[in-house]
N, C-alpha and C positions, 0 to 999 in steps of 0.2 A: 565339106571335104570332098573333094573330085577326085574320082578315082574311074579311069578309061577300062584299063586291061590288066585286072588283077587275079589271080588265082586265091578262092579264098582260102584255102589249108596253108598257102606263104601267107595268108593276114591271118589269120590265129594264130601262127607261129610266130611273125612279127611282135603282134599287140599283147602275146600270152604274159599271164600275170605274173611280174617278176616279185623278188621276196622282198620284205618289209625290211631295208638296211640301216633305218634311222633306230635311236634309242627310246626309250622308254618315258624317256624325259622332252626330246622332243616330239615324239607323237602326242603328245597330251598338251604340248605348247601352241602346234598348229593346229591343234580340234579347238583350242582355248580361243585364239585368236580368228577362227573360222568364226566360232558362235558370236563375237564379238562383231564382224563384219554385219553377218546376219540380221543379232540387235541393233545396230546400226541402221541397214537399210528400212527394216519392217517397221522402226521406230520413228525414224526421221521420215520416212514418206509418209507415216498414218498420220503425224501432227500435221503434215499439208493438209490431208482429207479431213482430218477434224479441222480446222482450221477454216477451212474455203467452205464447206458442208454447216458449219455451226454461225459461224460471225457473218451477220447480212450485210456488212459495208464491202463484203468481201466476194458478193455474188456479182461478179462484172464477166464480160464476157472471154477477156485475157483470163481470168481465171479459171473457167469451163476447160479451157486447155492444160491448163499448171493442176488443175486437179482430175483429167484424162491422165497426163503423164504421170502423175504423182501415184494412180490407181496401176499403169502398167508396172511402174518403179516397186508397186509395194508387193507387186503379183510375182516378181522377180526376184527380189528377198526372199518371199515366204515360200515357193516353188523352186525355181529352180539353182539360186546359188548354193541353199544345202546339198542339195546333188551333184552339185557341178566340184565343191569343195571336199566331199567324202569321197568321190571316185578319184579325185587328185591325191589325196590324203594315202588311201588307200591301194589307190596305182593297180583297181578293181572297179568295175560295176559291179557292187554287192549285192542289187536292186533285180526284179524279175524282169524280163521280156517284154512285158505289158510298161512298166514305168521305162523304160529306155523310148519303146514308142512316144508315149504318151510326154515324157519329158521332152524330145526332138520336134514335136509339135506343138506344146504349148513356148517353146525357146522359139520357133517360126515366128508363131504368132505375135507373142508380145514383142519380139526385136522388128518385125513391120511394123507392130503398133505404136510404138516409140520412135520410129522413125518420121513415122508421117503425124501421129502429135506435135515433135518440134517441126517440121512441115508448116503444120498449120499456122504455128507460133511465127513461123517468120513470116506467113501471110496474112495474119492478124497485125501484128506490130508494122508492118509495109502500109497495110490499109487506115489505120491509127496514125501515121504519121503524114500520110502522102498527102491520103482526103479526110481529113479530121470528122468534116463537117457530114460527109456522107456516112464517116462510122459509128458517130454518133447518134444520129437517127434513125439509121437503119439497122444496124450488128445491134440486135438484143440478145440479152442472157438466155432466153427461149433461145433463139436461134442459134446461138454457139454452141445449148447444149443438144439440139437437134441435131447440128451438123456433128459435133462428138459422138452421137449416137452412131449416126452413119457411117462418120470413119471406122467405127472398130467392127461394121456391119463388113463393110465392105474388105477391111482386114482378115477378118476369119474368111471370109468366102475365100479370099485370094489362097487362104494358110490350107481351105480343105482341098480346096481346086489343085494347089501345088502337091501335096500329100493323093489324091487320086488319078492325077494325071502322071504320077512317078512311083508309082506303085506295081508295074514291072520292069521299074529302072531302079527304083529304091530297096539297097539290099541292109536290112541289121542286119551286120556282126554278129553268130550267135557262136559264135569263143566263148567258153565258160568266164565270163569276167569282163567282158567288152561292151558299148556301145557306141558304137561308129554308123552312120550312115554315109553312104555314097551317091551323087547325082551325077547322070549324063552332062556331058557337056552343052549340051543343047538348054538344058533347064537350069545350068551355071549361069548362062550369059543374061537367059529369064529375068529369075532375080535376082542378079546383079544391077541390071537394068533399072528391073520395078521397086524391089528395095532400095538401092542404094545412088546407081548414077543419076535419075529422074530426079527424086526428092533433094540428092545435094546438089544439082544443079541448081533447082528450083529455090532453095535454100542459101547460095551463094548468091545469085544473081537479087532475089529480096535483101538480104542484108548489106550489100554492096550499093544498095540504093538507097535504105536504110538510116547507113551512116552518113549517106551525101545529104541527105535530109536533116540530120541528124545536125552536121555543125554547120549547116545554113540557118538552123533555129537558135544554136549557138551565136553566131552571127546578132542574129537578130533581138536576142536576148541582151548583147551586149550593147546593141544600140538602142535598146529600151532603159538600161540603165546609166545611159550617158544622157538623159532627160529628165523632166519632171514629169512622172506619168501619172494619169488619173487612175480611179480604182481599176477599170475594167483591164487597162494595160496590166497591171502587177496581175491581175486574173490568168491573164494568156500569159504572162512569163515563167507562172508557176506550175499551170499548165504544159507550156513544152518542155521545162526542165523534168516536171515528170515523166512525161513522156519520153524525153532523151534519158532519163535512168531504166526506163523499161524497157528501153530498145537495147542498152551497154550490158543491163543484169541477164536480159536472154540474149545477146549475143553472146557472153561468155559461157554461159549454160547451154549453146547449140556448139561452140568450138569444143568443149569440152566433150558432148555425146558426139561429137565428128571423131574427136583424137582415141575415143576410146574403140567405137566403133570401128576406123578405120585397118586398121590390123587385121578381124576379122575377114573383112572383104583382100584384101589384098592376098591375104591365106586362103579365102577359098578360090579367086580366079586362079592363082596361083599353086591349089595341090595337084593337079595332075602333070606338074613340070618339075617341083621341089620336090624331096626326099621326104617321105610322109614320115610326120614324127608326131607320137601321139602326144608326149611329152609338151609340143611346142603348140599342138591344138588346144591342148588343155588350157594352156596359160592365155593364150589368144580370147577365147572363150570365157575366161574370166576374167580379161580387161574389161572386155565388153561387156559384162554383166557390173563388174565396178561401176560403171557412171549413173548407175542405179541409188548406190551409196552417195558416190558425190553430189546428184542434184540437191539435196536437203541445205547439205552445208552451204551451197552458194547464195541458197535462199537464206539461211540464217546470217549470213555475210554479210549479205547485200539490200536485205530488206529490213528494214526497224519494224516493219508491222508484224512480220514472221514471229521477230523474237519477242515483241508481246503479245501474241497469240499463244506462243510456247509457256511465258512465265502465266498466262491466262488459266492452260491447261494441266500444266504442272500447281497451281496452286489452289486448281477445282473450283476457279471463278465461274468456268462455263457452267457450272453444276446451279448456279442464281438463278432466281428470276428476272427475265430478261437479259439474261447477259448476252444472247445473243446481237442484240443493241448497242453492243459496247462499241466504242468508235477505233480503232486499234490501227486507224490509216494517219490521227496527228498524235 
């Protein structure tokens, strides 16, 4: 939220905590329906990480990323959508001075981290399809989880750098009842920049090549079964079909963290020109924490090996011997 020239006793008086007008019956509807989001997220992300962490057909290198995302998606459930959902609820920060900090930067961190996770995914799937032959020999599961390592290395530095370089531009809100932060304009455009136009650029221009690759293999797929192909043919057909499903299932899972994300960015270049409304931060704020909850289900959609890994763990087969063996990709 950008805020130029503000007097803060008009923002206490603005943002001051108005009274609780809803019933009795809906306050206990929307806490019902919050904890259900909540279960939702922490539930549906931990089956990825159990999942990708437990079944060894499933340590490949696209997965080192789907299970970085899956770990910021579950960081964001279990942190900060409770708070983001009680302060809404309650139309209060009920919470001390310490957790508003501390919530405003771990929300930095994980929304870069999640940005540059699918980042990486669209330059994993780019390389997977462009130069098969070089990502195959080269991109090992060592190496993707190295490079994950780094990314979320190099994320924090970015989250404390931005947090100490704006720390006599960074004002909390200390309204009994408020958490707002405000950024100079100058560290608006920052990261706008580094978060958001960088990586979607980067993001756009890989998956726009992606799918060009994508039904040229199409293409070719269908000229393989206008013949009579030996085994190794039907090999490379079911090969790029795979491939072309793992380029369709993360490109809908990158449009979707774009659509939800997108709002947030557009509200913050844009709060120091609109009418600051806290009301319409809130809801912005928890679009964007949403796509948190929806990555799970895309994966349950879209992938058969997902949903028996789920009936795997739901019926405490991983709890065998050897089950981590289990073949759960036919």
């Amino acid at each position: 939220m950008n805020v130029t020239e503000l007097n803060l006793s008009d923002l206490c008086e603005h943002f001051s905590c108005p009274e609780r007008s809803v019933s009795a019956a809906v306050y206990i509807l929307l806490y019902v329906c919050s904890a259900a989001v909540v279960l939702l997220t922490v539930c549906g992300n931990l089956l990825i990480i159990i999942s990708v962490l437990h079944f060894k057909q499933l340590h490949t290198p696209t997965n080192m990323l789907v299970l970085s995302l899956a770990v910021s998606d579950f960081l964001v459930g279990v942190i900060l959508i409770p708070s983001m959902l009680i302060w809404t609820i309650e139309s209060c920060w009920i919470f001390k001075t310490g957790a508003c900090i501390s919530f405003w930067f771990i929300c930095i961190f994980l929304t870069v981290m999640s940005i540059y996770n699918v980042t990486l995914i669209a330059v994993d799937r780019y390389l997977a399809l462009s130069h098969p032959f070089f990502y195959t020999n080269t991109i090992s599961t060592r190496m993707m989880c190295t490079l994950v390592y780094c990314n979320w290395c190099v994320c924090l530095a970015y989250s404390i750098t931005f947090y100490c370089f704006n720390l006599s531009f960074l004002n909390f809100l200390t309204c009994p009842g408020e958490c707002y932060f405000f950024l100079n304009q100058v560290w608006s455009v920052i990261d706008l920049v580094y978060s958001f136009i960088f990586p979607l650029s980067v993001i756009i221009i890989l998956y726009s090549r992606v799918f060009l690759i994508a039904k040229k293999h199409a293409t070719a797929i269908r000229e393989l079964n206008n013949h009579t192909r030996p085994q190794t043919q039907k090999i490379t057909s079911h090969s790029m079909k795979s491939e072309r499903k793992a380029a369709k299932v993360l490109g809908i899972l990158v449009s979707v963290f774009l659509a939800c994300l997108l709002p947030y960015f557009i509200y913050s270049l844009l709060g120091s020109v609109i009418k600051l409304q806290a009301e319409t931060f809130q809801i912005v704020i928890i679009v964007s924490f949403l796509n948190s909850t929806i990555n799970p289900f895309i994966y349950a959609l879209f992938y058969p090996w997902f949903r028996r890994c789920i009936k795997s763990i739901v019926t405490l087969q991983i709890l065998q011997a050897n089950s981590a063996l289990i073949s759960v990709l036919t």
